[in-house]
Each structure stands twice: as structure tokens, then as C-alpha cells.
C-alpha positions as CSV (number, residue, x, y, z in Angstrom):
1,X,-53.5,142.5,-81.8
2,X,-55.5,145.3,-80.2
3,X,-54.5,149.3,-80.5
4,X,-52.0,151.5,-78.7
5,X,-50.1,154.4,-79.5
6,X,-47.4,152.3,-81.2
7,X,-50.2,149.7,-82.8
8,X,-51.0,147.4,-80.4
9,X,-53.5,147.9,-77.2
10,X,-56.0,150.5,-76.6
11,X,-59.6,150.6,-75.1
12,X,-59.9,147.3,-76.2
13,X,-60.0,147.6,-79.8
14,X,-58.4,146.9,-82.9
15,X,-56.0,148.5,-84.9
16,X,-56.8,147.6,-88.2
17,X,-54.1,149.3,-89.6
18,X,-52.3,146.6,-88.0
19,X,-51.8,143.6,-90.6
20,X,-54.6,142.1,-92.0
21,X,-57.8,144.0,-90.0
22,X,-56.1,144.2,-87.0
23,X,-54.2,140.3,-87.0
24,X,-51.4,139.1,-88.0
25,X,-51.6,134.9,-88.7
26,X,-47.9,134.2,-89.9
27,X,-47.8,130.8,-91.4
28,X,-45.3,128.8,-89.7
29,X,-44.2,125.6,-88.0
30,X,-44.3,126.4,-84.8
31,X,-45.8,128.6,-81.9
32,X,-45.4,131.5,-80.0
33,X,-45.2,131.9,-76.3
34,X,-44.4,135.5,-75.8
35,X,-44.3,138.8,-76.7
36,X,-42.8,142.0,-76.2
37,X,-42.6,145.9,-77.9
38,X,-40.0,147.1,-78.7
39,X,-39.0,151.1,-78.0
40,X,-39.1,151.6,-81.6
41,X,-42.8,150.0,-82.0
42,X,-41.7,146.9,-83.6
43,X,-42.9,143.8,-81.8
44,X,-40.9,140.5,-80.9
45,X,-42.4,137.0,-80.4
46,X,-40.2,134.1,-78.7
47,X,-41.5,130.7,-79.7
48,X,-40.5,127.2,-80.6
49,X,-40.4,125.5,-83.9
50,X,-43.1,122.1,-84.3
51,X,-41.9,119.7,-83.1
52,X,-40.0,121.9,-80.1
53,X,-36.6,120.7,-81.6
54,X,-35.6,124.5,-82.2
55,X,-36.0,128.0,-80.5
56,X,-38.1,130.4,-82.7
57,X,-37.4,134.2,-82.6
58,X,-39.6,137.1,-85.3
59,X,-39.8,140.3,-85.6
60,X,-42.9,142.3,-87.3
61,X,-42.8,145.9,-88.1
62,X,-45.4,148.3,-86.3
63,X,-47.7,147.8,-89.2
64,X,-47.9,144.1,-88.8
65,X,-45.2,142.7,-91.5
66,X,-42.5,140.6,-90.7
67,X,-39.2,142.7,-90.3
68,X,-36.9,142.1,-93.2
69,X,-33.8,143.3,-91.7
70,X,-34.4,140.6,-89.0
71,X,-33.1,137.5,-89.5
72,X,-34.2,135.6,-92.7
73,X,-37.3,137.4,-93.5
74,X,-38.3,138.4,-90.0
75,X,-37.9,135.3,-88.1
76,X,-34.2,133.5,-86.3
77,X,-34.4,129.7,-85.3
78,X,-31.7,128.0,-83.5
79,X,-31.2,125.1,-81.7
80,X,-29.2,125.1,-78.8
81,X,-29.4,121.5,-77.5
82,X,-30.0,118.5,-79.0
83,X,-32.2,116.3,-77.1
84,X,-31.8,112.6,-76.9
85,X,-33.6,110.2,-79.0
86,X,-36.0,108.8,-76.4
87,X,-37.0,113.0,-76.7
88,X,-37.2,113.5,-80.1
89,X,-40.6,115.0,-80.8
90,X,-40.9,116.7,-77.5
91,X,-41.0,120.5,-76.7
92,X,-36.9,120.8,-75.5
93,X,-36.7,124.9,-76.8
94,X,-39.3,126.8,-75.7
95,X,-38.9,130.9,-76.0
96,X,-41.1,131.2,-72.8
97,X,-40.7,135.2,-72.7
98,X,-38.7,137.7,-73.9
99,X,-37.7,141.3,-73.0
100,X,-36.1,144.0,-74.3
101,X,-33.3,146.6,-72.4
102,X,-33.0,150.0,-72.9
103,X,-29.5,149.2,-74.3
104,X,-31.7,147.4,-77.2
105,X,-30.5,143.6,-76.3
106,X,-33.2,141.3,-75.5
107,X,-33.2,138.9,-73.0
108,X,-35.2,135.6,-73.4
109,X,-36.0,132.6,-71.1
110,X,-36.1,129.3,-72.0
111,X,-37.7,125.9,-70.9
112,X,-35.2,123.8,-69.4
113,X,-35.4,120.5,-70.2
């Protein structure tokens, strides 16, 4: 991640307050795609589980943790289709990118399959 106000970009160079030196590596199944800030400095990444059977969703505080109150332990998976055998393996949830409102709801777009 690099610096800004809220602990992400600045002038190119890293907050190392942020995480671990500056990076956050969050082991998991899966990847992210996307990612937004929050108004409150908290960051959200849209993903997909391995596999791509499952959308991914976390949330890390402004100082790089996963967000407790989020989810279970920072990070919301959920599958919303169920692809067909011939499929199974393939990418069918992708969190392509998210956004947040002013209202606080986020909006995120997925792959269609």
C-alpha cells in the first residue's frame, strides 16, 4: 500500500505504519480484484475465493488489520450461483470492483458468467 492522509497513497511512498512495513499479505484462498476507501479510512477489497466458486469481500482497518467487526474476522464470502458441473473449478464470482456511497452502502460488480 503506499501513503495518504488516511494510510494509503502519497508521493509514492510507503506508509509503514500501515501493516507490516507498509503491506499487508492476508493469507487466504483466493484473490482480490479491487479496492476502495472507505470515508472513515478503512479499506474494502472485493475478490473471489480459489477456485472462483464464491464471492470474497474484507475489510482492514486504517492501520492494516483485518476489521473485526466485519464479517467473520474481517472477511464475507458468499456464493450466489452455483455453476454447473462442466464449470466447477472455473472463476463464476468474481468481485470485479467495489464502491462505496455516501449513505455508507457499497456497491460491487460482478463477473457474469
Amino acid at each position: 500500500m503506499l501513503q495518504t492522509d488516511s494510510g494509503i497513497f502519497n508521493a509514492g511512498t510507503l506508509d509503514t505504519s500501515f501493516g507490516n512495513n507498509g503491506t499487508v499479505v492476508t493469507p487466504s484462498a483466493g484473490f482480490a480484484h479491487s479496492i476502495t476507501l472507505q470515508d472513515d479510512g478503512k479499506l474494502l477489497v472485493a475478490g473471489t475465493t480459489l477456485g472462483g466458486s464464491s464471492f470474497a469481500l474484507g475489510r482492514y482497518t486504517n492501520d492494516g488489520r483485518l476489521d473485526s467487526s466485519f464479517g467473520a474476522g474481517g472477511i464475507v464470502t458468499t456464493n450466489f450461483y452455483t455453476p454447473p458441473p462442466f464449470l466447477s473449478g472455473f472463476d463464476t464470482e468474481i468481485g470485479f470492483s467495489v464502491l462505496t456511497q455516501a449513505d455508507e452502502l457499497m456497491q460491487i460488480r460482478l463477473r457474469p458468467t
